[in-house]
C-alpha positions as CSV (number, residue, x, y, z in Angstrom):
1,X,10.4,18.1,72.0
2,X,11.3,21.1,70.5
3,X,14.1,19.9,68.3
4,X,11.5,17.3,67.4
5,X,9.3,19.7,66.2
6,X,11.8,21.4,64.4
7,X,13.1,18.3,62.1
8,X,9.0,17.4,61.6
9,X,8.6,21.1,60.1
10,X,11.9,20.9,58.0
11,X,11.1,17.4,56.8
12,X,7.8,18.7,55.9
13,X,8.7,21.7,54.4
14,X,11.0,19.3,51.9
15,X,8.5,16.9,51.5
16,X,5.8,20.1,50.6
17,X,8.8,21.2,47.9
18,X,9.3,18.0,46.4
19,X,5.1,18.1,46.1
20,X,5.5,21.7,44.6
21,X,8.0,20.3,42.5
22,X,5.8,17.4,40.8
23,X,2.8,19.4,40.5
24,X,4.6,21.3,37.5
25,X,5.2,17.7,35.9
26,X,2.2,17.2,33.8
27,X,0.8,13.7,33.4
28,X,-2.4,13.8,31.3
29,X,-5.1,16.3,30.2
30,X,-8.1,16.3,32.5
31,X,-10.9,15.3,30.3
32,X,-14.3,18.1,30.5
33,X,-11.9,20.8,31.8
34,X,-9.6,23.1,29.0
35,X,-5.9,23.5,30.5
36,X,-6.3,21.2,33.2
37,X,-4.0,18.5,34.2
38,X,-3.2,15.6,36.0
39,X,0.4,15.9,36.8
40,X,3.5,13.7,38.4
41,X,1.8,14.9,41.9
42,X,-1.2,12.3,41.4
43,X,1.2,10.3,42.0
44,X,3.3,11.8,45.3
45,X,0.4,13.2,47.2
46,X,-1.3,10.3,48.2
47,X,2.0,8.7,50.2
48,X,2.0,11.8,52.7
49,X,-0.5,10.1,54.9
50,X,1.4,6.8,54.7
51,X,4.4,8.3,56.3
52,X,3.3,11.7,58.7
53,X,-0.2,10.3,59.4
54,X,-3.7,12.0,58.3
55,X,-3.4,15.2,59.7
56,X,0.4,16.1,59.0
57,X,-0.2,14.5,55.5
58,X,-3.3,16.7,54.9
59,X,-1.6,19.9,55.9
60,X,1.5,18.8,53.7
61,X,-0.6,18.2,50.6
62,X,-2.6,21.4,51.5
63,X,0.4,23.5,51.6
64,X,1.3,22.2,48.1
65,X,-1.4,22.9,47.3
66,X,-1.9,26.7,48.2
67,X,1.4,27.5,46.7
68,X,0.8,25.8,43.3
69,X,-2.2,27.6,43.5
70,X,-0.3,30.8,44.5
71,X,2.3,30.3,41.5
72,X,-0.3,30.2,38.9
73,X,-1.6,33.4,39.9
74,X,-4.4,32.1,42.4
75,X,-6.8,30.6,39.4
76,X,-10.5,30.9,40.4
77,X,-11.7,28.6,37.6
78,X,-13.9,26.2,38.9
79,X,-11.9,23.4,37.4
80,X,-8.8,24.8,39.1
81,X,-10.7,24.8,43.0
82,X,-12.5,21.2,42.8
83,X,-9.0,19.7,41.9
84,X,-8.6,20.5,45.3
85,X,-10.6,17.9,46.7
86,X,-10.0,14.8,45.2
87,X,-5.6,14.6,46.3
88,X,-7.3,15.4,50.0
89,X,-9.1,12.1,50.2
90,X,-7.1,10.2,48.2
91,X,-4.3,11.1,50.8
92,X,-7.0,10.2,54.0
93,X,-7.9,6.5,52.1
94,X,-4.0,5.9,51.9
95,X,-3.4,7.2,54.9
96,X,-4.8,4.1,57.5
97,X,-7.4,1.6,56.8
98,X,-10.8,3.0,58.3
99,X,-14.7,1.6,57.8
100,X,-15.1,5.9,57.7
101,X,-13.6,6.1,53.9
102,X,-16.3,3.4,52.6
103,X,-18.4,6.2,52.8
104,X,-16.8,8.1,50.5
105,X,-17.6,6.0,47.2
106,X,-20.4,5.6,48.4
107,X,-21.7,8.9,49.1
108,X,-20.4,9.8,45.5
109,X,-22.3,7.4,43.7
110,X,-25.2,8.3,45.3
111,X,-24.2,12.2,44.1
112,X,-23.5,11.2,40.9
113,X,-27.0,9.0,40.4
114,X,-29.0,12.5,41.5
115,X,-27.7,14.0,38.5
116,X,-29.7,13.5,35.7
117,X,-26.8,13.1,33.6
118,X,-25.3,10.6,36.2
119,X,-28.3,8.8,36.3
120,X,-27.8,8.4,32.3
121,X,-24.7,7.3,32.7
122,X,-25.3,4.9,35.9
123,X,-22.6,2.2,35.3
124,X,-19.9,5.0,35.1
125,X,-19.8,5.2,38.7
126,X,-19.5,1.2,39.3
127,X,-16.2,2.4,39.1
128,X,-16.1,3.7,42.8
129,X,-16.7,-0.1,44.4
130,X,-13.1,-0.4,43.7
131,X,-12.0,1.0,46.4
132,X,-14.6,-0.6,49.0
133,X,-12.9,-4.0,47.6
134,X,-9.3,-2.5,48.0
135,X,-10.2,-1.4,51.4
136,X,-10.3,-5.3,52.6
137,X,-6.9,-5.6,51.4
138,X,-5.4,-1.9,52.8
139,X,-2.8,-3.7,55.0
140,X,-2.2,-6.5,52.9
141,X,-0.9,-5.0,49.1
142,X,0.5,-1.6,48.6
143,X,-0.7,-2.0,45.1
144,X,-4.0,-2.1,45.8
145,X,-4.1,0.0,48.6
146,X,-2.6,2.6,46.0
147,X,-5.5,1.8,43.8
148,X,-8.4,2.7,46.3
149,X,-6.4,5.6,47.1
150,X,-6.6,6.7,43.2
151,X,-10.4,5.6,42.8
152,X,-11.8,7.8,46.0
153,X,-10.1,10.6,44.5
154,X,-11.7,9.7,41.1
155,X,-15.2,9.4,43.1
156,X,-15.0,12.8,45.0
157,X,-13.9,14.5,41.6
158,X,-16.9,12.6,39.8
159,X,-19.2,13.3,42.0
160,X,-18.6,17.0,41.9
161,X,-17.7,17.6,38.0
162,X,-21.0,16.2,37.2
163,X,-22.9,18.7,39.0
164,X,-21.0,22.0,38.5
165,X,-19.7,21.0,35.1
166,X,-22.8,19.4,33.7
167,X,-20.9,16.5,32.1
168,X,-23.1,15.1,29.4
169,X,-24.2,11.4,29.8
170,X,-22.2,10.7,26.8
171,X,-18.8,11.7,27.5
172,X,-19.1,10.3,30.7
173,X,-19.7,6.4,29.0
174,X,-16.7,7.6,26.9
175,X,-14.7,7.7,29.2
176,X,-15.2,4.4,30.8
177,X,-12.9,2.7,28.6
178,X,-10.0,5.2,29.6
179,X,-10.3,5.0,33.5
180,X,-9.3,2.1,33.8
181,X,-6.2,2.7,32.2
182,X,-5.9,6.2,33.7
183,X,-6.3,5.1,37.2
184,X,-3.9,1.5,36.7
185,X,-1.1,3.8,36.0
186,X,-1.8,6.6,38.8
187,X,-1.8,3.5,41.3
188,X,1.2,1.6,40.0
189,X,2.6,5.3,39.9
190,X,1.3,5.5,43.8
191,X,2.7,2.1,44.4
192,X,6.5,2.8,42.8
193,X,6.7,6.3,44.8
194,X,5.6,5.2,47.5
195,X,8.2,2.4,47.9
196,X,10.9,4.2,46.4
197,X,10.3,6.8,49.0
198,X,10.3,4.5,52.3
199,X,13.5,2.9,50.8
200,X,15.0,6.3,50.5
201,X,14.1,7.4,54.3
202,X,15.1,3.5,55.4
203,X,18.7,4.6,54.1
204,X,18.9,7.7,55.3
205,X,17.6,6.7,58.9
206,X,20.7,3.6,58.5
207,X,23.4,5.5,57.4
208,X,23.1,8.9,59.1
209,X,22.7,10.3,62.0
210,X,19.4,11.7,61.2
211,X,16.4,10.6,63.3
212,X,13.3,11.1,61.7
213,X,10.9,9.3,64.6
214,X,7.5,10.8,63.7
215,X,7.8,9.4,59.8
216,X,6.5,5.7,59.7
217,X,7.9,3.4,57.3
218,X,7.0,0.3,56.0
219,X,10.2,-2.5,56.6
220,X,8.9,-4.5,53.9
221,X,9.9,-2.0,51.6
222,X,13.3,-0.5,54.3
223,X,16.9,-1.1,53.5
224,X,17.5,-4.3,55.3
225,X,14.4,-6.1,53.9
226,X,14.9,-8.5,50.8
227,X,11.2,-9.1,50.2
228,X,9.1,-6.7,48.5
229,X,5.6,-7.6,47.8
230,X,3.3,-5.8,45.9
């Protein structure tokens, strides 16, 4: 037990460097907040609840986290703290299919809506039934289970920038055309990490020694699978 515990910390301690890593890769400008980035992490956080479970994968992703947050001089913008959030359920949606993550779209919407901006900008947050649709399919595609993965993060950060940034009504129906794109490419981005990285650990677990027994992979995306279906 104790050795098992041991290779779970180590393997997370990588797993939290790698995350460190890709945070300082960045991937787009956050739109409504100066100096503010999505970066390559958008794409590796979400996969921590796919392999260690919810709770490992939230303390993994929080750990990242608190050291970016450390590196860059412990940042009190308010852009800088509700980026927290979003990665946090984005990793609990990926993590197992459960009816308890429909309430998350859902409650954001409703957030957004009692804004009086929101309410101006309504259809913005048709968005966030995306990943109530994906959630029927969780077990099914990896692609799409990336992609209601990537939209509940987009909800919670919605739902929050709209009331402590004031977004106006009008940048938020600009951006409609760009979310689309925005959020395709973070869950393709999802999809390729995430099966690039149970390929990797599938190798590793076939061709060392290494045990690895609390990481769950996926065989249709392992070493001695031929198949791979998005």
């Amino acid at each position: 037990m104790q050795k098992l515990n041991l290779k779970k910390i180590v393997f997370l301690s990588i797993f939290a460097l790698l995350g460190w890593g890709a945070m300082q890769v960045p991937f787009s400008q956050l739109v409504g907040a100066k100096g503010i980035r999505f970066s390559l992490f958008d794409f590796y956080g979400p996969i921590a609840g796919g392999f260690v479970g919810s709770i490992w994968g939230l303390i993994a992703v929080a750990i990242m986290q608190l050291a970016n947050w450390a590196w860059h001089g412990f940042a009190t913008d308010a852009g800088t703290i509700v980026r927290f959030f979003p990665m946090l359920f984005a990793l609990l949606y990926f993590a197992k299919k459960s009816r308890w993550m429909l309430l998350v779209p859902a409650i954001a919407m409703i957030v957004f809506w009692a804004h009086p901006e929101g309410r101006q900008a309504w259809y913005y947050a048709l968005y966030w039934l995306i990943p109530m649709a994906a959630y029927f399919f969780h077990e099914k595609s990896v692609l799409l289970r990336a992609l209601g993965a990537t939209f509940t993060a987009h909800a919670v950060g919605g739902a929050l920038w709209v009331w402590i940034f004031n977004m106006k009504a009008l940048l938020w129906i600009g951006l409609i055309p760009v979310v689309w794109k925005e959020r395709g490419l973070m869950a393709v981005g999802i999809t390729l990490t995430y099966i690039a990285f149970n390929f990797l650990m599938s190798i590793i677990a076939q061709k060392t020694k290494i045990q690895l027994p609390f990481i769950k992979l996926n065989p249709k995306y392992s070493l001695h699978e031929n198949k791979t279906t998005l």
